[in-house]
Backbone as CSV, one residue per row, in Angstrom:
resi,resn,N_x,N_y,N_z,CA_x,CA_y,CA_z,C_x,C_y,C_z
1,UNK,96.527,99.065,100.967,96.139,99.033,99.563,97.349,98.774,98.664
2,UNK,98.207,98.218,99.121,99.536,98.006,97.912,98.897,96.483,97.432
3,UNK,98.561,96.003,98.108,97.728,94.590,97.016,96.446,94.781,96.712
4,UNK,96.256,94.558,95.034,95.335,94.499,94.052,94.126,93.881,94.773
5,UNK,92.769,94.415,95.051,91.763,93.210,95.729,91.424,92.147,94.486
6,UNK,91.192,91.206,94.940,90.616,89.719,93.866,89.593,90.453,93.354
7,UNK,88.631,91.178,94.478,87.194,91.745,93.328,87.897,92.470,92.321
8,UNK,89.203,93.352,92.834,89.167,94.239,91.462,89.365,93.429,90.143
9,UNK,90.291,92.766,90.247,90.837,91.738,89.401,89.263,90.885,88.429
10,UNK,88.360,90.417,89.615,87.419,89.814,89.131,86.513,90.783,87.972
11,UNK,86.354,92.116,88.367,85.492,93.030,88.032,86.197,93.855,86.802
12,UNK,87.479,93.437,86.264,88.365,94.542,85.258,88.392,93.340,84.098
13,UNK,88.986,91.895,84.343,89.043,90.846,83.457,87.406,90.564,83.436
14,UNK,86.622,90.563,84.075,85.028,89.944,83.701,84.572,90.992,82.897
15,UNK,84.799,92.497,83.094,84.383,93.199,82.310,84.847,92.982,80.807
16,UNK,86.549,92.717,80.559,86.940,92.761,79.749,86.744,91.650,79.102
17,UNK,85.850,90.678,79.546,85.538,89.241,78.800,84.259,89.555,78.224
18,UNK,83.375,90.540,78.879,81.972,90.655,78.691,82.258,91.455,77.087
19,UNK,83.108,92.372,76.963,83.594,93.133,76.012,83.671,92.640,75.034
20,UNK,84.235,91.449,75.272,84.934,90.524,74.141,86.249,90.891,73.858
21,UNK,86.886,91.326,74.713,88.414,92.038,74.686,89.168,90.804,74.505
22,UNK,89.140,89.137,75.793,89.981,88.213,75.981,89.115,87.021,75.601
23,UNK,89.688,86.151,75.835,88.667,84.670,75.724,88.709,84.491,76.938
24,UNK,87.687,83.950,77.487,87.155,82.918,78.995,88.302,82.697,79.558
25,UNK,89.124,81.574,78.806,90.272,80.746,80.035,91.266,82.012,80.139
26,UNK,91.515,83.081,79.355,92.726,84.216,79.656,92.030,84.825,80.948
27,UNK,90.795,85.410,80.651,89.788,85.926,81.460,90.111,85.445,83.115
28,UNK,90.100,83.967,83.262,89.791,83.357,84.238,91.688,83.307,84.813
29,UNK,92.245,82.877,84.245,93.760,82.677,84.429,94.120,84.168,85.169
30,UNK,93.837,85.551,84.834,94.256,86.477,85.061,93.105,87.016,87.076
31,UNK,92.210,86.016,86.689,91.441,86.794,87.885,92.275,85.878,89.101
32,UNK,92.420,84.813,88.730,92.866,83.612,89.342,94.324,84.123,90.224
33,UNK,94.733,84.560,89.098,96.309,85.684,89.521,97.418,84.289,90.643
34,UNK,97.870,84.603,91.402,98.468,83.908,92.493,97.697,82.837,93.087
35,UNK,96.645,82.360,93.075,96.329,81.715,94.392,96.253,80.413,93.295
36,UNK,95.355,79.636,94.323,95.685,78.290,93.376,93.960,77.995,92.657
37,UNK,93.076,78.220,93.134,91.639,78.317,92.118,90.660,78.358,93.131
38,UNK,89.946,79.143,92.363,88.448,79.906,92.163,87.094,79.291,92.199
39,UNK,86.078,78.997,92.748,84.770,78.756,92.074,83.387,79.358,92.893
40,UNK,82.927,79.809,91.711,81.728,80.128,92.304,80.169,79.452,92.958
41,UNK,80.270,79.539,94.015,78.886,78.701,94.632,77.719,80.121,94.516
42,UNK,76.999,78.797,94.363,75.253,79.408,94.269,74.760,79.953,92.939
43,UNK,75.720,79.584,92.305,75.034,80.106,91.071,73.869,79.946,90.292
44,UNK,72.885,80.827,89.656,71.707,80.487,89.348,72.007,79.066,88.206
45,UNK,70.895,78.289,88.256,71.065,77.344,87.377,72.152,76.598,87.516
46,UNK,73.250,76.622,88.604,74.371,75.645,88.934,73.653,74.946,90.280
47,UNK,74.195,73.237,90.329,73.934,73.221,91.981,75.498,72.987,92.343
48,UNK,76.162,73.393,91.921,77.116,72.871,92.653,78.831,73.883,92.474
49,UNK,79.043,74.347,93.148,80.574,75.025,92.675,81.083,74.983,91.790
50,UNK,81.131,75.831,90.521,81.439,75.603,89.553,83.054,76.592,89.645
51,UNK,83.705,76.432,88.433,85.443,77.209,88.179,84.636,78.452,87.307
52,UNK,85.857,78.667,87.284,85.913,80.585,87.093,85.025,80.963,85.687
53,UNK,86.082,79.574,84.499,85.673,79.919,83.048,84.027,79.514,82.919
54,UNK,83.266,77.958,83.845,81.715,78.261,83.297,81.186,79.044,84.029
55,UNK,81.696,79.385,85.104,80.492,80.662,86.165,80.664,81.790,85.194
56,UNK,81.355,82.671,84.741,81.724,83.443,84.282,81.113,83.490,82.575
57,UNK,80.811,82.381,81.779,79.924,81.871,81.141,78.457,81.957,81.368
58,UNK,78.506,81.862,82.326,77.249,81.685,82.966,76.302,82.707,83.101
59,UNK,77.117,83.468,83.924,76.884,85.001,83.856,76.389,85.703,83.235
60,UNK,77.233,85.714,81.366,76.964,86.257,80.606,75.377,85.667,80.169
61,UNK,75.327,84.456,80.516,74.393,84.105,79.742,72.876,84.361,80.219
62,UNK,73.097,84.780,81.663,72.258,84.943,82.123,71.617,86.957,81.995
63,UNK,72.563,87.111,81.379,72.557,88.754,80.783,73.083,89.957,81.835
64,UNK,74.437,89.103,82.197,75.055,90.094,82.971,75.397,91.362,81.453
65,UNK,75.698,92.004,81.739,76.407,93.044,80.775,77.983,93.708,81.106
66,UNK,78.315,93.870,82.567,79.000,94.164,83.218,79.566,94.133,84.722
67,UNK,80.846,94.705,85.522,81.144,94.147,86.789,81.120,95.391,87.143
68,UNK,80.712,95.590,88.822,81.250,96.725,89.408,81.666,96.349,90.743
69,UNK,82.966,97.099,91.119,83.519,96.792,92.253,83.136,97.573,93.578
70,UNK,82.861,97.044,94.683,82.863,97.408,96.003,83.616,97.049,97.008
71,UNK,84.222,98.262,97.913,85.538,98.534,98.819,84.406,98.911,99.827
72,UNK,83.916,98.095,100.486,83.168,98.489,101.765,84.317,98.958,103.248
73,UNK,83.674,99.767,103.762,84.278,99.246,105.410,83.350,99.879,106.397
74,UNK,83.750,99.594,107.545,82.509,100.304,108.516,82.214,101.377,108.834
75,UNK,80.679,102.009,108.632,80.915,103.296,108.163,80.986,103.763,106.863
76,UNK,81.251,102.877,106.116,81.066,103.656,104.516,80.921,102.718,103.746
77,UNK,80.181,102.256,103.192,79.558,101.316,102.000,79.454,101.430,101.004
78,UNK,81.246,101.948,100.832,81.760,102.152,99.018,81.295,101.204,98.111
79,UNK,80.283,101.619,97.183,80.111,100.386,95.986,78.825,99.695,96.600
80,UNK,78.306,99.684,97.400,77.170,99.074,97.813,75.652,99.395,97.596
81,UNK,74.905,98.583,97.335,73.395,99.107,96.791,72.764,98.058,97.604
82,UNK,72.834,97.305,98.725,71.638,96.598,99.323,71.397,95.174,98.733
83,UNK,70.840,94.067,99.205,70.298,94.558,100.451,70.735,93.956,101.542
84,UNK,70.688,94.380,103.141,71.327,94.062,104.190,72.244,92.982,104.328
85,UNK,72.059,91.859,103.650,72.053,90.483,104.014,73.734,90.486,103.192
86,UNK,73.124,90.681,101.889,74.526,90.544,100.967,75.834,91.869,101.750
87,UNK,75.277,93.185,101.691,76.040,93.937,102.338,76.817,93.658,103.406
88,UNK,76.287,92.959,104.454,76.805,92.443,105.666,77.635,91.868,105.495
89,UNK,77.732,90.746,104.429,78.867,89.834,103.776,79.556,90.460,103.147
90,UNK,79.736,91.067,102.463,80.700,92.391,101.684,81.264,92.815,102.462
91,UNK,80.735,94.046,103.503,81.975,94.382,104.585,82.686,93.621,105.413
92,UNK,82.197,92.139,105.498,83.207,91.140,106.534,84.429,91.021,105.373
93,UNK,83.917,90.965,104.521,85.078,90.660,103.533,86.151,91.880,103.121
94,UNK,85.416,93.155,103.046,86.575,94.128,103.072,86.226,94.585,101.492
95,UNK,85.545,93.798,100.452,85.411,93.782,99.106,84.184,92.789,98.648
96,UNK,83.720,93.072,97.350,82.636,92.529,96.491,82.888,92.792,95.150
97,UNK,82.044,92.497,94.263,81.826,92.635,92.943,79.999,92.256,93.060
98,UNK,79.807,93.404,91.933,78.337,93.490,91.336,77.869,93.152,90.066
99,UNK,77.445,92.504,89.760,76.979,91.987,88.434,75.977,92.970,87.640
100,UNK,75.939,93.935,86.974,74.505,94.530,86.398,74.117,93.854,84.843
101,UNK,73.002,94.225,84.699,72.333,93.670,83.553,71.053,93.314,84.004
102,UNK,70.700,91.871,82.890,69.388,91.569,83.424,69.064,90.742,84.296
103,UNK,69.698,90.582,85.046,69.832,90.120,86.430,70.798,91.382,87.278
104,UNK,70.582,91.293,88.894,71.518,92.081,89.270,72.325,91.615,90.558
105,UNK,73.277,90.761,90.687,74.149,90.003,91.487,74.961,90.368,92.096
106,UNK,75.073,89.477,93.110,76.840,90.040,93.818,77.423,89.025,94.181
107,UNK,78.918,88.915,93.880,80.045,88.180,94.367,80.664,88.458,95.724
108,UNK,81.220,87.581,96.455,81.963,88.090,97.682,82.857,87.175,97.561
109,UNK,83.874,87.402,97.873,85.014,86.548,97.923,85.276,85.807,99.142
110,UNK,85.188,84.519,99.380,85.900,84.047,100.764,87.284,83.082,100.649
111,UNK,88.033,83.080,101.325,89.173,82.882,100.996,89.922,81.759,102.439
112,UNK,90.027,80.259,101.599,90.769,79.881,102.294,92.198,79.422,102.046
113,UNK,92.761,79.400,103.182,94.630,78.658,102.727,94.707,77.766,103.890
114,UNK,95.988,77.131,103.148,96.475,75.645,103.814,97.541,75.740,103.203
115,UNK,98.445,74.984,104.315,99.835,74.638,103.608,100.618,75.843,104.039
116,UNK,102.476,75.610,104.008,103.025,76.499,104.434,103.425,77.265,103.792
117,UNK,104.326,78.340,103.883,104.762,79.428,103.327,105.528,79.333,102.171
118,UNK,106.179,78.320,102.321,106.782,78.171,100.678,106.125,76.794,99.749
119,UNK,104.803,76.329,100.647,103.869,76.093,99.617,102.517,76.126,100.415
120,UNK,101.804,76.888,100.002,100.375,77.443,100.200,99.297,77.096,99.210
121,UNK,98.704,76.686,99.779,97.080,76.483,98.321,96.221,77.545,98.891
122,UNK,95.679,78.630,98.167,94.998,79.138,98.246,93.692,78.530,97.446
123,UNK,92.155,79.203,97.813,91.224,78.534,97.133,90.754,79.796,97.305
124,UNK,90.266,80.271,96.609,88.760,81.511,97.016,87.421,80.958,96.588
125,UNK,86.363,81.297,97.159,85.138,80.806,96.763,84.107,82.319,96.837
126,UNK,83.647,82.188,95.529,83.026,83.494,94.887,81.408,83.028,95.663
127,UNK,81.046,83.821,96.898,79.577,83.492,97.090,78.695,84.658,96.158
128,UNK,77.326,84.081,95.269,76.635,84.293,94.315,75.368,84.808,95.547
129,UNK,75.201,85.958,95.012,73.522,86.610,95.920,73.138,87.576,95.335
130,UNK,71.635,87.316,95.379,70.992,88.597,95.111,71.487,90.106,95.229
131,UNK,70.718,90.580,94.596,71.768,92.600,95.131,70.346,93.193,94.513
132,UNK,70.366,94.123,95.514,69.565,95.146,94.666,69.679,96.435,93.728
133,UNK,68.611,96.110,92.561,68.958,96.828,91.240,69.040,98.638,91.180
134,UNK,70.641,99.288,92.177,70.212,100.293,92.639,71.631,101.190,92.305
135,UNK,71.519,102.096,92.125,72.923,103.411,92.215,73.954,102.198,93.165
136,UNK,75.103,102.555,93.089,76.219,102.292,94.113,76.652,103.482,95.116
137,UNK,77.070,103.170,96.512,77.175,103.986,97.286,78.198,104.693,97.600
138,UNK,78.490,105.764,96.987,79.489,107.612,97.132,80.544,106.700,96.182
139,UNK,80.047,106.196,95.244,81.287,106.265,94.049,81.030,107.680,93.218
140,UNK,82.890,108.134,93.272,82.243,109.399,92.538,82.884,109.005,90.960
141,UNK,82.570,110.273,90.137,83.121,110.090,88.709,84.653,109.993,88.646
142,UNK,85.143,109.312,87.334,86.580,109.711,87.389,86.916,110.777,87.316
143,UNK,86.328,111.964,86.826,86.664,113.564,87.205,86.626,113.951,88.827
144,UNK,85.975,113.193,89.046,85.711,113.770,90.567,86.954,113.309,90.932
145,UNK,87.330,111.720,90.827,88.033,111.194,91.672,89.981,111.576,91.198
146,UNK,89.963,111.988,90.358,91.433,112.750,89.866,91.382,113.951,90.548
147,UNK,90.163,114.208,90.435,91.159,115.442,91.310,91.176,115.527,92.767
148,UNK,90.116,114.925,93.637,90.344,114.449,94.721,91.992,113.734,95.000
149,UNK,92.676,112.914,94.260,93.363,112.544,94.185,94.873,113.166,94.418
150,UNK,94.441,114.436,93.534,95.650,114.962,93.506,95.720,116.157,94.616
151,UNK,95.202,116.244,95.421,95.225,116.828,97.113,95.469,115.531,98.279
152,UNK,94.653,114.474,97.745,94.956,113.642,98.918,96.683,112.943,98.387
153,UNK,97.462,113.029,97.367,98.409,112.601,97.282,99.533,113.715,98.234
154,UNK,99.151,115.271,97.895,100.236,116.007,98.744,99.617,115.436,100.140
155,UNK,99.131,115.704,100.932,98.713,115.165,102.287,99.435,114.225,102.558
156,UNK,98.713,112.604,101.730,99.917,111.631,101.651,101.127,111.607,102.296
157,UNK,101.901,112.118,101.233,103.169,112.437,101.073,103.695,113.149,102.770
158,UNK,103.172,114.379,102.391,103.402,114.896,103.532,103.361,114.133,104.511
159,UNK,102.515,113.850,104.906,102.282,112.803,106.693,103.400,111.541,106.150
160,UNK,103.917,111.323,105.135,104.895,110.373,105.495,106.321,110.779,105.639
161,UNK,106.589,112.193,104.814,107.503,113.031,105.008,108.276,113.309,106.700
162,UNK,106.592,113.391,107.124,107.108,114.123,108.808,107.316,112.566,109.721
163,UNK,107.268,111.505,109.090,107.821,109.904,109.661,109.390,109.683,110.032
164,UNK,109.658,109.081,110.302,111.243,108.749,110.307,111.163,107.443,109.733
165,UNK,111.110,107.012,108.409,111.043,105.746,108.215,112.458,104.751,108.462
166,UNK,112.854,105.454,108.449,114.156,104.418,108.580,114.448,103.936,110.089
167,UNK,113.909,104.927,111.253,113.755,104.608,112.631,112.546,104.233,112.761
168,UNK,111.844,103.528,111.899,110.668,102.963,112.134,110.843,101.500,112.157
169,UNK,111.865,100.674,111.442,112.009,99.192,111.605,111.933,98.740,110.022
170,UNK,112.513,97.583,110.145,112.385,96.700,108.557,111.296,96.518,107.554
171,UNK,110.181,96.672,108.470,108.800,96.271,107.580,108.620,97.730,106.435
172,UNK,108.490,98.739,107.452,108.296,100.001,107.042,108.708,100.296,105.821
173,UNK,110.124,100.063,106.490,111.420,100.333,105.297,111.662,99.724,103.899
174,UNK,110.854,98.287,104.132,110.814,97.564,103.218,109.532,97.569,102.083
175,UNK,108.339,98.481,102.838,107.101,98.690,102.096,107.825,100.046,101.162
176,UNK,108.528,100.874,101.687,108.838,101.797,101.067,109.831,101.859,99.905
177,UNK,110.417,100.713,99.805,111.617,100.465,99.168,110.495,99.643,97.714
178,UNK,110.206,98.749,98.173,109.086,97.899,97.450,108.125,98.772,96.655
179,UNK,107.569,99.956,97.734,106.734,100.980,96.308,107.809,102.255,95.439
180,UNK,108.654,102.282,95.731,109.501,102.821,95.043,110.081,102.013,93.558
181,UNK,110.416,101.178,94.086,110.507,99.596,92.959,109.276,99.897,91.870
182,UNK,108.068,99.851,92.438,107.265,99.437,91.372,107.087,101.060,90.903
183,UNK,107.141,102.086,91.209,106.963,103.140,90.514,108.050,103.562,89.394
184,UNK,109.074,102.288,89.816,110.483,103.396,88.928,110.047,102.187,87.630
185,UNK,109.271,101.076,88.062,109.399,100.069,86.930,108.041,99.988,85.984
186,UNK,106.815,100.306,86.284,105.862,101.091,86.107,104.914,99.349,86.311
187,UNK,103.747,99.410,85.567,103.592,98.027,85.391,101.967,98.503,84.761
188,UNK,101.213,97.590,84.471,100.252,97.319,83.577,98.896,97.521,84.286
189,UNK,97.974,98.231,84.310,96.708,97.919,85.249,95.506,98.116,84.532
190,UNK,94.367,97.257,85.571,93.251,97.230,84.804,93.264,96.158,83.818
191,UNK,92.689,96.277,82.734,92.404,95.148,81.567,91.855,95.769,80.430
192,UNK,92.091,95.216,79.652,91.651,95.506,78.016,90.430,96.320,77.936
193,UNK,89.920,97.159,77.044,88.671,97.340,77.098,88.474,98.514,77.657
194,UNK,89.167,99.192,78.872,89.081,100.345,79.885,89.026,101.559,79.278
195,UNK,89.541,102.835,79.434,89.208,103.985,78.864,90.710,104.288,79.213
196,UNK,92.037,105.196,79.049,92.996,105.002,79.868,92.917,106.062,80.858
197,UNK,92.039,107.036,80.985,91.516,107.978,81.840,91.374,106.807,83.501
198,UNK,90.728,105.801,82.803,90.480,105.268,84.201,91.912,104.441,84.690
199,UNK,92.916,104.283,83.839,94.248,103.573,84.510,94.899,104.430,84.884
200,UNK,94.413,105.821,84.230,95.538,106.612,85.083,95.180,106.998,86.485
201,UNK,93.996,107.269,86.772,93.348,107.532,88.138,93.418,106.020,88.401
202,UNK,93.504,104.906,88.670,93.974,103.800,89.315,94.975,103.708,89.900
203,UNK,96.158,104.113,88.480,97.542,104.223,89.172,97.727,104.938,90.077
204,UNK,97.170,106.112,90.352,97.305,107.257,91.206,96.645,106.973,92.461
205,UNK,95.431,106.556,92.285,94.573,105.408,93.255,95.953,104.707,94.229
206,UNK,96.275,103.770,93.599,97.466,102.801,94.161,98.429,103.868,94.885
207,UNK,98.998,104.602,94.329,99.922,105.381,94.688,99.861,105.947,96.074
208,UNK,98.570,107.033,96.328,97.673,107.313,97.324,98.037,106.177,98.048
209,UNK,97.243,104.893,97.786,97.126,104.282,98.952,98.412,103.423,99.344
210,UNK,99.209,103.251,99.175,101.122,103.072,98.931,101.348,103.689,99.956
211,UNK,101.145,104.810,100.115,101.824,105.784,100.603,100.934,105.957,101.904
212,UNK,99.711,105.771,102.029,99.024,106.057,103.160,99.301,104.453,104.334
213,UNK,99.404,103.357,103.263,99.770,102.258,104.338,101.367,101.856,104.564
214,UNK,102.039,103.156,104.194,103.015,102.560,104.608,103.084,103.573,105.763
215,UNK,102.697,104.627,105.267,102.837,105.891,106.588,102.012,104.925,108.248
216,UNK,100.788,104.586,107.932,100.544,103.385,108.873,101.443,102.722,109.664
217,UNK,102.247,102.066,108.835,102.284,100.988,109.637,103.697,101.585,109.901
218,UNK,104.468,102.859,109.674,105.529,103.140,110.499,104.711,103.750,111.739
219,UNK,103.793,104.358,111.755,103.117,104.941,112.970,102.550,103.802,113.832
220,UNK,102.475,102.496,113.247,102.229,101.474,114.572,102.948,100.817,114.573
221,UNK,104.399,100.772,114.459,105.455,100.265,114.742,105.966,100.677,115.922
222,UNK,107.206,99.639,116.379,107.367,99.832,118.111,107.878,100.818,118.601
223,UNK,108.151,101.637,117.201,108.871,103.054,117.526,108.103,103.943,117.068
224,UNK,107.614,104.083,116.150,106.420,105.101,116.041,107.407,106.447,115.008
225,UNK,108.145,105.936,114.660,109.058,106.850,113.402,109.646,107.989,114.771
226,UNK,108.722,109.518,114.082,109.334,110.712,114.809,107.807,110.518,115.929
227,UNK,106.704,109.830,116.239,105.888,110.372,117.109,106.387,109.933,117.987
228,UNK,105.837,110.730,119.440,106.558,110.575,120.633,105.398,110.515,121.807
229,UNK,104.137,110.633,121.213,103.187,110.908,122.093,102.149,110.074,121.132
230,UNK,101.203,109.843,122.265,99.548,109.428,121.551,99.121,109.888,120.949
231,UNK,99.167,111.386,121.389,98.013,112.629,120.874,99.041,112.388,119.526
232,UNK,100.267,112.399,119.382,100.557,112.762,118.276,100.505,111.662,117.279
233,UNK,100.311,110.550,117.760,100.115,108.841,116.612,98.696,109.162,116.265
234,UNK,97.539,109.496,117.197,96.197,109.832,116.784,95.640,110.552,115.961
235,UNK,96.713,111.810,116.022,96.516,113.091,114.781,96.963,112.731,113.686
236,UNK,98.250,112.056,113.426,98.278,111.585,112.090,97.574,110.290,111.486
237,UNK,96.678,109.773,112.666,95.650,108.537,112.460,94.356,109.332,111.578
238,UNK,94.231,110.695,111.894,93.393,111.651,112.001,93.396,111.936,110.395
239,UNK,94.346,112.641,110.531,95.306,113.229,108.971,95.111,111.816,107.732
240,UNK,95.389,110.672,107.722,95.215,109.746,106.979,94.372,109.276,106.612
241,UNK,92.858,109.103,107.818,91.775,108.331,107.454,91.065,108.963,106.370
242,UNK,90.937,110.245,106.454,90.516,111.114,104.641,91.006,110.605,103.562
243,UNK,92.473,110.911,103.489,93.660,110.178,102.398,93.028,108.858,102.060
244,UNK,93.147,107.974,102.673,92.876,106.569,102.477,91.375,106.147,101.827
245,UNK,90.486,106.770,102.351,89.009,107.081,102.204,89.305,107.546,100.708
246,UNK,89.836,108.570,100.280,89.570,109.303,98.715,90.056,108.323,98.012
247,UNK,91.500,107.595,98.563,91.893,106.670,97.010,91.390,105.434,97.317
248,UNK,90.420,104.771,98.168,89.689,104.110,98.067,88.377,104.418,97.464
249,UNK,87.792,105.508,97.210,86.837,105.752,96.230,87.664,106.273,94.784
250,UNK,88.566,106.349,94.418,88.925,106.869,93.378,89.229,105.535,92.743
251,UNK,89.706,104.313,93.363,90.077,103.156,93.120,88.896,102.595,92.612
252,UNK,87.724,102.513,93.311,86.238,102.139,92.769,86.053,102.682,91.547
253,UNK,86.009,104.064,90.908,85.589,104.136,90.403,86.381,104.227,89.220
254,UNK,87.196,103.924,89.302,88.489,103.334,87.964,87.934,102.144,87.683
255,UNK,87.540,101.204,88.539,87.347,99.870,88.153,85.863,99.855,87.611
256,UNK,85.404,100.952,87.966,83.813,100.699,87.539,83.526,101.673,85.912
257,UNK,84.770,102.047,85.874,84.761,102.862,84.582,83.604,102.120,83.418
258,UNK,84.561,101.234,83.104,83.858,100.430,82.212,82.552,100.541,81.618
259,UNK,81.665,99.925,83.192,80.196,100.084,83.627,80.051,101.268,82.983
260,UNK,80.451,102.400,83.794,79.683,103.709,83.326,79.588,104.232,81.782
261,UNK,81.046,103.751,81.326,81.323,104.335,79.748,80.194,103.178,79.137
262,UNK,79.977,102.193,79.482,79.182,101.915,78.637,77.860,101.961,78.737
263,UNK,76.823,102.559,79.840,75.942,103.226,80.332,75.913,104.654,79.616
264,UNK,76.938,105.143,79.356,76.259,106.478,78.844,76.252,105.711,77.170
265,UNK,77.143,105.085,76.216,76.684,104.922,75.169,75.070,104.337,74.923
266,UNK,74.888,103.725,75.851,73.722,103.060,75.404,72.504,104.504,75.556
267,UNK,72.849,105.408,76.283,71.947,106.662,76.645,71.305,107.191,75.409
């Protein structure tokens, strides 16, 4: 989780366009982020792949109101409301976005590249499907998810504490150095429009999960930090999958803030 998913991105700037926070092409430029461009297939009333700024147009016009994000994986169908078909495509992908309003949609991201490392074209292609008009699955509130947060961060911590990162190898060392960087330098999250209740449980979101994939991937490195045994790489496999699980729902429901704050005004 140290990289931003595209849904979130898609689901924080679409919200904040629906708002009227940005204009379209800022909207689209910011979801777009790094790769090289976007378009959405299947869109109602499109036949043909359209770019970010008319799908996103489109949308509205079709009476989206808002985005909500889904962090599926197997076994838990964070953000998900059905039905089978679209879901199935969501968890291959790892992520989605939900459209509510008067229509009720879903995005999935598929993602191709070409080209080499110091020049890459990325393309993503937003597939457009039905969803059903239903609750999302174990997103909790941002109350819930702050304070969940702030237990799964000591844990965190801890299980990376008892690591040897530095006898773990370069990668390790270098994820750790890299989230240290961005915490001492702070940086901007979410999008216009949000509540800041929900950027701060994001940031903390991120943080959590910083810390849980880097503890990872020193534990499957060729040295394994301080573990020395299976039983003991398994128990802290054990110890993490909770961690990772909470700031992946706490992450959802930062991004889905939006949605909700503006669900209860209309109440």
């Amino acid at each position: 989780m140290l990289q931003e998913p595209r849904s979130g991105r898609m689901t924080a700037w679409g919200n904040a366009l629906i708002g009227g926070f940005v204009a379209p092409d800022d909207a689209a430029e910011e979801i777009v982020g790094g790769d090289s461009v976007h378009r959405i297939v299947d869109l109602p009333g499109e036949d043909a792949p359209v770019g970010l700024t008319l799908g996103l147009g489109r949308l509205r016009a079709l009476g989206v109101s808002g985005f909500r994000l889904a962090l599926p994986l197997p076994g838990h169908p964070l953000g998900l409301s059905g039905p089978p078909e679209f879901n199935a495509r969501a968890l291959a992908a790892g992520e989605a976005v939900i459209a509510v309003g008067a229509l009720a949609l879903g995005l999935v991201p598929e993602v191709n590249e070409a080209g080499t490392r110091d020049d890459r074209h990325v393309e993503v292609l937003w597939h457009c499907m039905e969803v059903r008009d239903a609750p999302p699955a174990d997103v909790p509130s941002l109350g819930e998810a702050e304070r969940e947060l702030a237990e799964a961060l000591r844990d965190a911590t801890a299980a990376l504490s008892q690591l040897d990162v530095a006898g773990a190898g370069p990668a390790a060392q270098a994820a750790l150095d890299a989230y240290r960087a961005r915490v001492e330098r702070g940086r901007e999250v979410l999008a216009p429009g949000y509540p800041p209740r929900a950027a701060r449980v994001l940031e903390l979101a991120q943080r959590v999960g910083a810390l849980t994939s880097i503890a990872q991937s020193v534990q499957s490195g060729p040295e394994h930090g301080t573990a020395v045994s299976a039983s003991q790489i398994a128990a802290r496999a054990e110890l993490l999958r909770p961690v990772e699980r909470v700031a992946r729902r706490a992450q959802v429901a930062a991004y889905n803030a939006y949605v909700e704050a503006a669900e209860r005004r209309r109440e």
